[in-house]
C-alpha distance (Angstrom), angle and dihedral (degrees) to the residues before:
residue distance angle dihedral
X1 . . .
X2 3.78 . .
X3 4.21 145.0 .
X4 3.27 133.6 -157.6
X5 3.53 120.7 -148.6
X6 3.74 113.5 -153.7
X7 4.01 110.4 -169.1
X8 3.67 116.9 -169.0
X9 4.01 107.8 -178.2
X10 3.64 104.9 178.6
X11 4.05 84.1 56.5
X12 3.90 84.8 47.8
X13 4.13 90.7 -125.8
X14 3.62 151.1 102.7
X15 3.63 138.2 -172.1
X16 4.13 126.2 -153.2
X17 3.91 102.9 -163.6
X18 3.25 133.6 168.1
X19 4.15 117.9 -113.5
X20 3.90 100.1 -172.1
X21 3.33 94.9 68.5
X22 3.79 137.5 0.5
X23 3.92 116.4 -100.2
X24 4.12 120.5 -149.6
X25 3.65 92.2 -163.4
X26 4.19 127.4 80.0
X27 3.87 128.0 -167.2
X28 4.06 109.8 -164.6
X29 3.76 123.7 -157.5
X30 3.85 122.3 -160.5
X31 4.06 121.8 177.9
X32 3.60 128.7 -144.8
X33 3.65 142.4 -124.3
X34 4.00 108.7 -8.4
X35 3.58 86.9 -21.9
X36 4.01 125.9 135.4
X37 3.65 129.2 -104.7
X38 4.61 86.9 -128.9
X39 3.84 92.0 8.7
X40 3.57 97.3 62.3
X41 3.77 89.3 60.1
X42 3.40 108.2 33.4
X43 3.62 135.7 -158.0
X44 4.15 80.2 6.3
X45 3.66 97.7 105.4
X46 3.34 96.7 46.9
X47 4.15 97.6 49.2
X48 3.81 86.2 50.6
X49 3.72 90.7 52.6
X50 3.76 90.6 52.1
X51 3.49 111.6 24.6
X52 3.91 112.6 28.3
X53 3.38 95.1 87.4
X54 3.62 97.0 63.6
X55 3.80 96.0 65.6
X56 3.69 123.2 66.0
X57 4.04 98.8 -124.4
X58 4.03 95.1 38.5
X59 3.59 94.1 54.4
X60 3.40 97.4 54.4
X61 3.74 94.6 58.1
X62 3.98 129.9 72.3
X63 3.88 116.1 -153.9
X64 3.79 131.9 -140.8
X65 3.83 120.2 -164.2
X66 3.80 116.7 -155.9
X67 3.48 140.2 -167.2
X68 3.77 148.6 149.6
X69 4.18 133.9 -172.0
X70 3.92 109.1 -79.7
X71 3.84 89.5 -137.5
X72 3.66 88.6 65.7
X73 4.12 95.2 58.1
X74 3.31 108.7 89.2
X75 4.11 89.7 156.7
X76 3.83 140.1 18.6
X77 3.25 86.0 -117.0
X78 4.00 95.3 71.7
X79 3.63 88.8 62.1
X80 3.91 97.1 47.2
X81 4.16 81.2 55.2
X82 3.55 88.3 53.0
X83 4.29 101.7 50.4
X84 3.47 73.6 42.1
X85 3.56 106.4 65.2
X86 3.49 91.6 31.1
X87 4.02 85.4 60.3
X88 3.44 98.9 48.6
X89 3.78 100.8 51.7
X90 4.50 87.0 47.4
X91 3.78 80.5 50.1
X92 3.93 95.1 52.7
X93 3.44 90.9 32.9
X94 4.08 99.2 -122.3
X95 3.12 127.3 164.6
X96 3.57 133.0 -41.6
X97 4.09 75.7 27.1
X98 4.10 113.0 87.4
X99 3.74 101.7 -161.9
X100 4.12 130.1 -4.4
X101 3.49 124.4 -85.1
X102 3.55 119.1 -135.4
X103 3.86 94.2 -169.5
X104 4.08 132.7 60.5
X105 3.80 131.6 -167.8
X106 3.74 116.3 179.2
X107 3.97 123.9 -157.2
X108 3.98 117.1 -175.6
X109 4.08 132.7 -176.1
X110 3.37 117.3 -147.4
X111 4.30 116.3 -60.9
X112 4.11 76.1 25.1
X113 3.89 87.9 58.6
X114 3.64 89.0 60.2
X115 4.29 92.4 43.7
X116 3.67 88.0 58.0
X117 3.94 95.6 47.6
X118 3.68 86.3 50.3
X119 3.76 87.9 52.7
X120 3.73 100.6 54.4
X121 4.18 89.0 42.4
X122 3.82 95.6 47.1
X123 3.72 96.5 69.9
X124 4.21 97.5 171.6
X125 3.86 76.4 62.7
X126 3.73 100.9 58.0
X127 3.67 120.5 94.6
X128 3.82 113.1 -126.1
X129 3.59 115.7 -76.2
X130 4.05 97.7 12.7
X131 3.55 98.6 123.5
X132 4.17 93.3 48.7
X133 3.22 82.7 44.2
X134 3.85 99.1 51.6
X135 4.13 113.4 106.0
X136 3.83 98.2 179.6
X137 3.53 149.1 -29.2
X138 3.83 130.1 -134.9
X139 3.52 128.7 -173.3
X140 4.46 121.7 -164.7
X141 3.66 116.2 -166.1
X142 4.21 99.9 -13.2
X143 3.51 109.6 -173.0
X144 4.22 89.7 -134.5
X145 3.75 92.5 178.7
X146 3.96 96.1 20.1
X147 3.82 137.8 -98.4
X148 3.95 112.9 -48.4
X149 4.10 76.2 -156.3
X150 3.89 95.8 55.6
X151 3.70 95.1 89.9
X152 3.67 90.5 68.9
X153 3.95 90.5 50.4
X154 3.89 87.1 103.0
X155 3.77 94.5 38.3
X156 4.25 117.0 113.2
X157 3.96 94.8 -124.6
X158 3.81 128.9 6.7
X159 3.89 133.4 156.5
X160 4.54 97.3 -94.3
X161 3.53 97.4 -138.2
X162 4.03 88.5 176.1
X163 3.87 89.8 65.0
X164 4.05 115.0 11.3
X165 3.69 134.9 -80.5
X166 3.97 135.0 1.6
X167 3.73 106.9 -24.7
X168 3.90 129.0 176.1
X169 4.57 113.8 -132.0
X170 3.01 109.4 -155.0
X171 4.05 113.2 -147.4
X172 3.84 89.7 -104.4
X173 3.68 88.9 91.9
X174 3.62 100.6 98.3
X175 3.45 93.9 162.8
X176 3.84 88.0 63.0
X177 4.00 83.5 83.8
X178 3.46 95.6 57.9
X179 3.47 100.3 57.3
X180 4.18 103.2 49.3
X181 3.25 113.3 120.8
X182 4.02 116.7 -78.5
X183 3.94 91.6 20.6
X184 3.39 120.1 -178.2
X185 3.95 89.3 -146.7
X186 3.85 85.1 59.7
X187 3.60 95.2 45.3
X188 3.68 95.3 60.0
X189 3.47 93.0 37.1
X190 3.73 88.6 57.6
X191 3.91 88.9 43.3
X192 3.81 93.2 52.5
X193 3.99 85.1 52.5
X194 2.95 99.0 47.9
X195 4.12 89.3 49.7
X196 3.78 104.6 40.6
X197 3.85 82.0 56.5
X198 3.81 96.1 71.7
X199 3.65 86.8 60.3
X200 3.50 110.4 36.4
X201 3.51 128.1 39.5
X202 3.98 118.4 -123.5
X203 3.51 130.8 175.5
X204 3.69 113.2 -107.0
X205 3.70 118.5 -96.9
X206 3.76 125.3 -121.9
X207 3.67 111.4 -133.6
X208 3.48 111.4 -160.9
X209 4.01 111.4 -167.9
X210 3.88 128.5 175.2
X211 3.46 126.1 -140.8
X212 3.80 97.9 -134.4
X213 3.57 90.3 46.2
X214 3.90 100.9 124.9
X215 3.84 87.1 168.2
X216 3.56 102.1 81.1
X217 3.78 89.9 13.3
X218 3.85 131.5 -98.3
X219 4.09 106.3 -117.0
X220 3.81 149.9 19.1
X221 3.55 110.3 24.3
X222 3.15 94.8 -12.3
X223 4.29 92.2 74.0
X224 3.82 93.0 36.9
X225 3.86 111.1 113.2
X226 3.81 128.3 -133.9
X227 4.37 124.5 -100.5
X228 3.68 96.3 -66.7
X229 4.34 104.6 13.8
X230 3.77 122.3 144.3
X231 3.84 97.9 -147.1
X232 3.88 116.3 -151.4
X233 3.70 121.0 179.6
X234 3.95 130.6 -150.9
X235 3.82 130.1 176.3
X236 3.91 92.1 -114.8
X237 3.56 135.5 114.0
X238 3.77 127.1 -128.4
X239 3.67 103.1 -80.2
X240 3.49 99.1 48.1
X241 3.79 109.9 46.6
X242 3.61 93.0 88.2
X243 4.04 105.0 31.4
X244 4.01 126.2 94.5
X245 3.82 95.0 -156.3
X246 4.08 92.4 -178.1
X247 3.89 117.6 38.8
X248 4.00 77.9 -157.7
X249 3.87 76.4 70.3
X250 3.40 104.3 59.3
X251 3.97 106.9 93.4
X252 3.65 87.8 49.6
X253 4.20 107.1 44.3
X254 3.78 133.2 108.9
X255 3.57 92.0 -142.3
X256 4.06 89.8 53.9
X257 3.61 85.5 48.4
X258 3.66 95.1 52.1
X259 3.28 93.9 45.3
X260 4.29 91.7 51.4
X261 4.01 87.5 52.9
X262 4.01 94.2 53.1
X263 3.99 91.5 43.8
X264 4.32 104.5 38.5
């Protein structure tokens, strides 16, 4: 059993896949706001790379990890064009891809949550065959009625709760309007959900929220899933609902477990 983990940084992804034996099936990670496309979920990568194979449901699964600059979103929409691509070509089988994958799970943080939501909605964006080919869907920290903190995505100097301490925004963050709280980008988006699901049938996502998440807010609407949500709840703030800090961790995580239950 082995993986090789290609990283290619100036194209902002990486790819864990298996090398002993080709794998049909394709879990895609995508971070969120200012977030990295291996930082955002820490030790992750490398656990996959070096463990995966030694359980049943994690070796039968490559992994893709996606990202893209934040001052470059101006809409969700940019991001659902990006899984999308990235789909496409692992279902065709280009190039960096070895073989075509015939499954799809899709795991978003935060903004990302709201990329892949646009994705399933946006149907003229969908490759052929995504949504048959869609396994599950599981969604870390989604800001379901925006980012209490968005407001101060245009301010000089504010305390960055998406990546650590003080950290200046510059107004290029266009996307820092769509996620304030009570957005009308997020309303239609949840609309068009909540629509395109009484004619086509998609797995239900898992929302995972944490209780000390004061990113996207910790109660009233703030905590009330979409038409169709599986909400799961964890005592973890933004940042660390979807990291592995210690690989010695990863037999005994919630995230790892979560992960297992959207993948078996």
């Amino acid at each position: 059993m082995a993986r090789e983990f290609l990283d290619r940084q100036l194209e902002h992804w990486a790819l864990v896949r298996r090398t002993d034996q080709p794998n049909s099936r394709l879990a895609i990670f995508v971070h969120g706001f200012r977030g990295g496309y291996l930082s955002t979920w820490g030790r992750l990568p490398d656990c996959l790379r070096d463990f995966s194979d030694n359980h049943p449901v994690f070796g039968s699964w490559d992994y893709l990890f996606i990202g893209y600059q934040t001052s470059s979103i101006a809409s969700f929409l940019r991001i659902a064009e990006l899984i999308a691509t990235q789909w496409q070509r692992a279902a065709e089988g280009e190039p960096p891809f070895l073989q075509r994958y015939a499954k799809l799970a899709l795991f978003g943080h935060s903004l990302g949550t709201l990329g892949v939501r646009q994705l399933l909605c946006a149907t003229s964006k969908q490759p052929s065959g995504l949504i048959s080919a869609l396994h599950s869907v599981v969604l870390f920290g989604s800001p379901l009625n925006g980012s209490p903190l968005a407001p101060f995505g245009r301010a000089s100097r504010v305390i960055d709760m998406f990546r650590g301490p003080a950290a200046l925004l510059p107004s290029s963050y266009a996307i820092a309007d769509a996620l304030r709280p009570d957005s009308p980008h997020i309303e239609m988006l949840r609309t068009w959900t909540a629509t395109i699901r009484q004619y086509v049938r998609l797995p239900d996502p898992l929302v995972i929220q944490g209780t000390d998440d004061a990113v996207v807010g910790t109660s009233g609407s703030h905590m009330q899933p979409w038409d169709g949500d599986r909400l799961g709840v964890t005592a973890l703030d933004h940042r660390d609902l979807s990291k592995i800090y210690d690989p010695g961790c990863w037999a005994n995580s919630s995230f790892v477990d979560t992960l297992h239950g959207a993948l078996k």
